[in-house]
C-alpha positions as CSV (number, residue, x, y, z in Angstrom):
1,X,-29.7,-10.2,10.5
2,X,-30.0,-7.1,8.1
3,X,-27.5,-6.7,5.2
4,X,-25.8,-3.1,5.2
5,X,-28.1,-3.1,1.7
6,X,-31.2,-3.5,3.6
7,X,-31.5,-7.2,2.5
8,X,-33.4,-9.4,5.5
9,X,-31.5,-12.7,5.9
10,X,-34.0,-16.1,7.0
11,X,-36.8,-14.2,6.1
12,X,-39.7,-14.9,3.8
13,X,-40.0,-12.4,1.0
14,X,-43.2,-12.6,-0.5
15,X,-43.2,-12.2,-4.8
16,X,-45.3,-11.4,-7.4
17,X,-46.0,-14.6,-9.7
18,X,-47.5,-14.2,-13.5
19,X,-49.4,-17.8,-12.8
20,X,-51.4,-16.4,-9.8
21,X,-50.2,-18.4,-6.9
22,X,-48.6,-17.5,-4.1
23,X,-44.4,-17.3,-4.0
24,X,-41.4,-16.5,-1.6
25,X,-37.9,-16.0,-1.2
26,X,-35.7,-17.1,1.5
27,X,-32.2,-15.5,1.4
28,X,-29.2,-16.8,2.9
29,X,-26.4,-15.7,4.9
30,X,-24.5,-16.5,2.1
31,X,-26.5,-15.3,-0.7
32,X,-26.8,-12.0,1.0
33,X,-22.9,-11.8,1.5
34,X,-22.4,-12.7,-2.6
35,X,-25.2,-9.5,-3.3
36,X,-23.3,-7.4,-1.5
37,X,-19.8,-8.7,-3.1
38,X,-21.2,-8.0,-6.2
39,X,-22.6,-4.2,-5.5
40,X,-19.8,-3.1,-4.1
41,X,-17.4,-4.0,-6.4
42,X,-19.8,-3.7,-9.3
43,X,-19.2,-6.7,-10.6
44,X,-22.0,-9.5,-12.0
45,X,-23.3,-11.9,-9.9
46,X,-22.9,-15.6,-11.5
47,X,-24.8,-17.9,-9.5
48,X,-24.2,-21.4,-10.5
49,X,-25.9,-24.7,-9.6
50,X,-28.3,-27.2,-10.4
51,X,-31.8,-26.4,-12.0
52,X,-34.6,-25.8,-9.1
53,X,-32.1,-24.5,-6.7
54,X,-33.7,-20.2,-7.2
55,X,-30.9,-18.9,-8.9
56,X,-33.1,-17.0,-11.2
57,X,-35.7,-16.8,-8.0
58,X,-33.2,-14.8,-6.2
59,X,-32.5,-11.9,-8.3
60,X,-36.0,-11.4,-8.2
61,X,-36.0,-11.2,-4.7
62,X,-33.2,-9.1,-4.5
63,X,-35.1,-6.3,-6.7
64,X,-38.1,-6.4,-4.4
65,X,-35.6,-6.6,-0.8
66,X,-33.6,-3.8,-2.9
67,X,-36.4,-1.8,-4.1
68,X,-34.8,-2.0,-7.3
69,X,-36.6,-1.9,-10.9
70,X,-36.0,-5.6,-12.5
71,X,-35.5,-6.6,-16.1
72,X,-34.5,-9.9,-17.3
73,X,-33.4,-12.1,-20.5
74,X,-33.7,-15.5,-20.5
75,X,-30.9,-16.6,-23.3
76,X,-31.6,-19.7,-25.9
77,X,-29.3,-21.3,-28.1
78,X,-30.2,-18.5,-30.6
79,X,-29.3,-15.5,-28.4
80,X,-26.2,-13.2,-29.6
81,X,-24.8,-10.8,-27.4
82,X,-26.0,-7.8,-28.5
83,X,-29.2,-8.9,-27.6
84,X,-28.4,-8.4,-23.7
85,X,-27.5,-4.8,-24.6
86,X,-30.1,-3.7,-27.4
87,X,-32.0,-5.0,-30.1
88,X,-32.3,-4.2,-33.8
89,X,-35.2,-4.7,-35.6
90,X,-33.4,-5.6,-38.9
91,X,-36.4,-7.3,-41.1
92,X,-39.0,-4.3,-40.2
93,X,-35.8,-2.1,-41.4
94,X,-35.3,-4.1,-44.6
95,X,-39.0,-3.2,-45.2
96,X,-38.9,0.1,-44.9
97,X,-35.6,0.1,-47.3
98,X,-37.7,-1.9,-49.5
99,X,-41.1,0.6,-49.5
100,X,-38.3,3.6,-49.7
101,X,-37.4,2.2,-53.0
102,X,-40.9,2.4,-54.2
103,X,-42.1,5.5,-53.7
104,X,-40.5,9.0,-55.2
105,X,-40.6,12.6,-54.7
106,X,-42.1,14.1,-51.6
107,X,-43.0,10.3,-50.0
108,X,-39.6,9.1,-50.6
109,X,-38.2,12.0,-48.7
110,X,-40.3,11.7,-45.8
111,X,-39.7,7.7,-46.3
112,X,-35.7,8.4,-45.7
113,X,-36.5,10.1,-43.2
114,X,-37.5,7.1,-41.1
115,X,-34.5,4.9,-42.1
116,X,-32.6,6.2,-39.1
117,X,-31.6,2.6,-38.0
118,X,-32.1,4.3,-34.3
119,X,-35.6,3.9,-35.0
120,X,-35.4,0.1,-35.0
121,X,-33.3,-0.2,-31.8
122,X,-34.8,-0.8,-28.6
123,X,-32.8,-1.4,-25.2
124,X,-31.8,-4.2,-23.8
125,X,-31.6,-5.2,-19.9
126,X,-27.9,-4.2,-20.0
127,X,-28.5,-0.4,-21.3
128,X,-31.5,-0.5,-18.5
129,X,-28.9,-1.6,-15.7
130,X,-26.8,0.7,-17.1
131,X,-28.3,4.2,-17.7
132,X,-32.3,3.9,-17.0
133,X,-32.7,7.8,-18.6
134,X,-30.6,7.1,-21.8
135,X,-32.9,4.2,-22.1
136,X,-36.3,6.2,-21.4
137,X,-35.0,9.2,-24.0
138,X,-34.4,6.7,-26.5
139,X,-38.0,5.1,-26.1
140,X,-39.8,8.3,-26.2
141,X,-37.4,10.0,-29.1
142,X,-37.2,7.1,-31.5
143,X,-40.0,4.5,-30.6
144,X,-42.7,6.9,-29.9
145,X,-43.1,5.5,-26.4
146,X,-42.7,6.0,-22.9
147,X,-41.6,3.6,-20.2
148,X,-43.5,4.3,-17.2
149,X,-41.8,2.2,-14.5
150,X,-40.2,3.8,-11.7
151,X,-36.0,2.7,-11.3
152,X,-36.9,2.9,-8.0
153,X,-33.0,2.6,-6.0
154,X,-31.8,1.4,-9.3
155,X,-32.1,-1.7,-11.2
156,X,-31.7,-5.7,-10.9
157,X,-30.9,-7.0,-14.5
158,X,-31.5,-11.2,-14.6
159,X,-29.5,-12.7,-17.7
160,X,-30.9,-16.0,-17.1
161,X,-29.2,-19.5,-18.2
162,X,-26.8,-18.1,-20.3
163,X,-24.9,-21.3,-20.6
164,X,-27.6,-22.1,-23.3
165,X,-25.9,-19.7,-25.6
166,X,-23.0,-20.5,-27.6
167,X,-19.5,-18.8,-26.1
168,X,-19.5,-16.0,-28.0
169,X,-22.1,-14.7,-26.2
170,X,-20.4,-14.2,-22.7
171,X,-17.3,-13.5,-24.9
172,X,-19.2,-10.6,-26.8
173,X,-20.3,-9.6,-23.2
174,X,-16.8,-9.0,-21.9
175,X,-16.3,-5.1,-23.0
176,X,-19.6,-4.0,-21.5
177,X,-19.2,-5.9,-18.3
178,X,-14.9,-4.8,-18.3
179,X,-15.5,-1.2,-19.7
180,X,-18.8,-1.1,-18.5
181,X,-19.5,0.9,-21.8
182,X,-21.1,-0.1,-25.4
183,X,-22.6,1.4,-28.1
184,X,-25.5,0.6,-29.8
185,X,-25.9,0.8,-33.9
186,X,-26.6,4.6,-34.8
187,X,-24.8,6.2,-31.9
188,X,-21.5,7.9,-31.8
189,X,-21.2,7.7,-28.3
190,X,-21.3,5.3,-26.4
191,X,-23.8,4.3,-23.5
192,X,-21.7,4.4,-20.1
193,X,-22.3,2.9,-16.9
194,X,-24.2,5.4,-15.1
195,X,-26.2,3.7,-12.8
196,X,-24.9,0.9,-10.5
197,X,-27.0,-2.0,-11.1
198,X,-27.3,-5.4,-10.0
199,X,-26.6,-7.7,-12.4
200,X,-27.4,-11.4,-12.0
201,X,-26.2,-13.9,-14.5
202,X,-27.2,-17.7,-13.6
203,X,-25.9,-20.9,-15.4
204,X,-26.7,-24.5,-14.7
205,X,-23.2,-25.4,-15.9
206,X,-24.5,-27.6,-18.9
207,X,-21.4,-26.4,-20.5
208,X,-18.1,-24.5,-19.5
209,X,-18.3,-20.5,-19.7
210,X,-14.7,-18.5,-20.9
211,X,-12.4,-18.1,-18.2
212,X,-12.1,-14.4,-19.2
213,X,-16.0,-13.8,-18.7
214,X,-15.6,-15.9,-15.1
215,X,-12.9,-13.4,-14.2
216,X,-15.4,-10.6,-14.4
217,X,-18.1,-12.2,-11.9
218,X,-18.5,-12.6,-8.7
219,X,-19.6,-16.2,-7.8
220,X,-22.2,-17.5,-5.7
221,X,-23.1,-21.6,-5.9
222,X,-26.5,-22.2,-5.0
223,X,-27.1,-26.0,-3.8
224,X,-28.9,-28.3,-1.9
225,X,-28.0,-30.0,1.6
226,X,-26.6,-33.3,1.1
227,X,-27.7,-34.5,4.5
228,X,-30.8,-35.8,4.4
229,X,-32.0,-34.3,7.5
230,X,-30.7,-31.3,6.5
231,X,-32.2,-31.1,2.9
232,X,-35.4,-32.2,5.0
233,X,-35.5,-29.1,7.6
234,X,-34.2,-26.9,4.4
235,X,-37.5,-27.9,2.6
236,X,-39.5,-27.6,5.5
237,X,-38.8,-24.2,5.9
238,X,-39.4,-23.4,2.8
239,X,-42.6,-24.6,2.7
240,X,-43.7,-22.4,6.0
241,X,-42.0,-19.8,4.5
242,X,-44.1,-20.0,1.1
243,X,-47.6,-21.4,2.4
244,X,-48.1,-19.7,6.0
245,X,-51.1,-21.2,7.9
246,X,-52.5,-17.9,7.8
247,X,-53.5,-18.0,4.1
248,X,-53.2,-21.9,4.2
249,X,-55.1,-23.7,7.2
250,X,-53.9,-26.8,5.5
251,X,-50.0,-26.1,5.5
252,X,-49.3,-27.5,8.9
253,X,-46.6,-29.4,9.9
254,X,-47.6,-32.6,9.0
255,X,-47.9,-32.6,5.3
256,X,-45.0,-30.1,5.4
257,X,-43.1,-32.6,6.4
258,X,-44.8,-35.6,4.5
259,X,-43.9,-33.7,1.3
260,X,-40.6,-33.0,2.4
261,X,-40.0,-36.6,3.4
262,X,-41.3,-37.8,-0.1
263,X,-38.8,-35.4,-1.9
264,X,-35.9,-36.4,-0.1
265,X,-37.0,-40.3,-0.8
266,X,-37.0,-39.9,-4.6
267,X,-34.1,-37.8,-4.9
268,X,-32.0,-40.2,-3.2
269,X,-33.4,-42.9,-5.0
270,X,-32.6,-41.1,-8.1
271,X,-29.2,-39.9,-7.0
272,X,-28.3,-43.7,-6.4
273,X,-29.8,-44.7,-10.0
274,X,-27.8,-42.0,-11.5
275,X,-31.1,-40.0,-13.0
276,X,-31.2,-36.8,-13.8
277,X,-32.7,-34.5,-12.8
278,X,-33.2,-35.2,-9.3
279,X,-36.1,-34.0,-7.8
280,X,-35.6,-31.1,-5.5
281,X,-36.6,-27.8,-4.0
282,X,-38.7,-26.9,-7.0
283,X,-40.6,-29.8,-7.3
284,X,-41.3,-29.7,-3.4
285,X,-42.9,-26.5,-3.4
286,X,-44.4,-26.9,-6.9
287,X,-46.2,-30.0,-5.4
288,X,-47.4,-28.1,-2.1
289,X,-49.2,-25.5,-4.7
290,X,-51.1,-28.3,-6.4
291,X,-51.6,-29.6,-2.8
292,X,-53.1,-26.5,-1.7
293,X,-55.0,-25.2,-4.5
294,X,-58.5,-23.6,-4.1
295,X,-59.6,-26.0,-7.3
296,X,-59.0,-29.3,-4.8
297,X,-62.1,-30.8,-3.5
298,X,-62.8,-30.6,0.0
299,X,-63.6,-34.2,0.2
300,X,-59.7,-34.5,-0.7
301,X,-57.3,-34.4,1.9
302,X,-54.2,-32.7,1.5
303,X,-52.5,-36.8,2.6
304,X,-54.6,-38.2,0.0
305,X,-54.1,-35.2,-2.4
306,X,-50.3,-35.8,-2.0
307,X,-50.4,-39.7,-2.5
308,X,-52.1,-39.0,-5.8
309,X,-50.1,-36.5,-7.4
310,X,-46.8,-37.2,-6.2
311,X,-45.3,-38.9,-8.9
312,X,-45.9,-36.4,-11.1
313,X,-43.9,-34.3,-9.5
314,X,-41.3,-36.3,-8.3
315,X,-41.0,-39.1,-11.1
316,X,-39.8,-37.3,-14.1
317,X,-37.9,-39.5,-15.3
318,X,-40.1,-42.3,-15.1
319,X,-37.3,-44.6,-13.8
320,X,-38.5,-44.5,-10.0
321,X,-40.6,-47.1,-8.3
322,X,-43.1,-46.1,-6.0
């Protein structure tokens, strides 16, 4: 199945990953169906569900299936809301205010000069998503620099975990994602929503978000099977998916499954013990990296590798027996 967006459906997509090793996507019916919700109705995409499940994975995905640019946040307890749109430099300003005072005649003029608080503004992912040019202009007419990426068919912004932030961060959110307009200190007008992007918030649900902000998404919840042959063959394919025998002689069925079977183990031992978190998707292909790395002896077997390193993985919370 192809998504009227282009977007393969039981497909591996291969992605780039800043650590080196190899990674994939794997989209859905159902996450295709919520994408495509969300771009034609331009609303953001909320994808909820427990940590590990590739919430944050899939909006990556979706930029590369897409051919979209990507930008992304991820929000901490000490995020505001203007953050997501643009940032202001205040301390370097308060410096220049500072060496403005100090100087006199000719150098203070040119000094002032500088103060124009554009000058200590630089976009967020939200004016990317939103107008890509504005964002370029403002780079090359205030910051004395260019941004050379390509928007490509537009742009995937990622505003990652924001139920880390307190509520007045999806609260402060609610014109620009309503209006889908704001304007950043030292303009008179505003930045409007030019482009369409793709805009993909995720939460694990640690705390409640506003209803207000909810109404504004469109809602996709990411989880696991809770068969256990189900969550089983839903690993499995996800490891053929990410390590194909091609470019991993070792990957074959057997320790596919061997992992799989391990994972599935703990996390219903943990489920029954009330642990959290429960070992899941992430952790299963996490372990089939270190399984599979170039660094592991030959003498080691990827069986033996697997019975060593396991725990590791799978044991976080050091409550499960072996």
């Amino acid at each position: 199945m192809i998504s009227q967006f282009d977007i393969p459906v039981n497909q591996a997509i291969p992605l780039e990953s800043a650590l080196g090793r190899r990674e994939a996507h794997v989209f859905r019916e159902t996450d295709v169906l919520a994408i495509e919700a969300a771009l034609l109705t331009q609303r953001p995409l909320l994808l909820r569900g427990e940590p590990g499940t590739g919430k944050s994975q899939l909006a990556r995905a979706a930029a590369a299936a897409l051919g979209r640019s990507y930008r992304a946040i991820v929000v901490d307890s000490r995020t505001e809301a203007r953050d997501l749109r643009w940032r202001e430099d205040a301390v370097r300003r308060l410096a220049q205010a500072q060496l403005v005072g100090a100087l006199s005649g000719d150098d203070a003029q040119a000094a002032h000069t500088e103060m124009d608080v554009r000058r200590f503004v630089t976009p967020g992912p939200l004016w990317w998503g939103f107008n890509w040019s504005s964002a370029c202009d403002h780079l090359k007419k205030f910051c004395a620099q260019a941004d050379a990426a390509d928007q490509g068919n537009g742009t995937v912004v990622l505003i990652d975990e924001i139920d880390k932030a307190e509520s007045d961060v999806p609260n402060g959110l609610l014109e620009a994602l309503g209006e889908r307009r704001f304007t950043p200190s030292g303009y008179e007008t505003p930045i409007t929503h030019v482009d369409r992007p793709l805009i993909v918030i995720t939460t694990n649900a640690e705390r409640p978000l506003p209803g207000a902000f909810l109404r504004r998404c469109v809602v996709h919840e990411l989880h696991l099977p809770k068969d256990q042959q189900a969550l089983r063959e839903h690993l499995v394919e996800l490891g053929r998916a990410h390590f194909p025998m091609a470019l991993f002689p070792d990957a074959d069925e057997e320790i596919l499954t061997a992992t799989a079977n391990m994972t599935v183990r703990d996390r219903t031992a943990g489920a029954e013990m009330g642990i959290d978190p429960l070992p899941g998707q992430a952790e299963y292909i996490d372990l089939l990296n270190a399984i599979f790395s170039t660094k592991r002896k030959a003498s080691v077997t990827p069986q033996a590798a697997l019975d060593r390193i396991a725990p590791y993985f799978l044991n976080k919370s050091g409550k499960l027996v072996s």
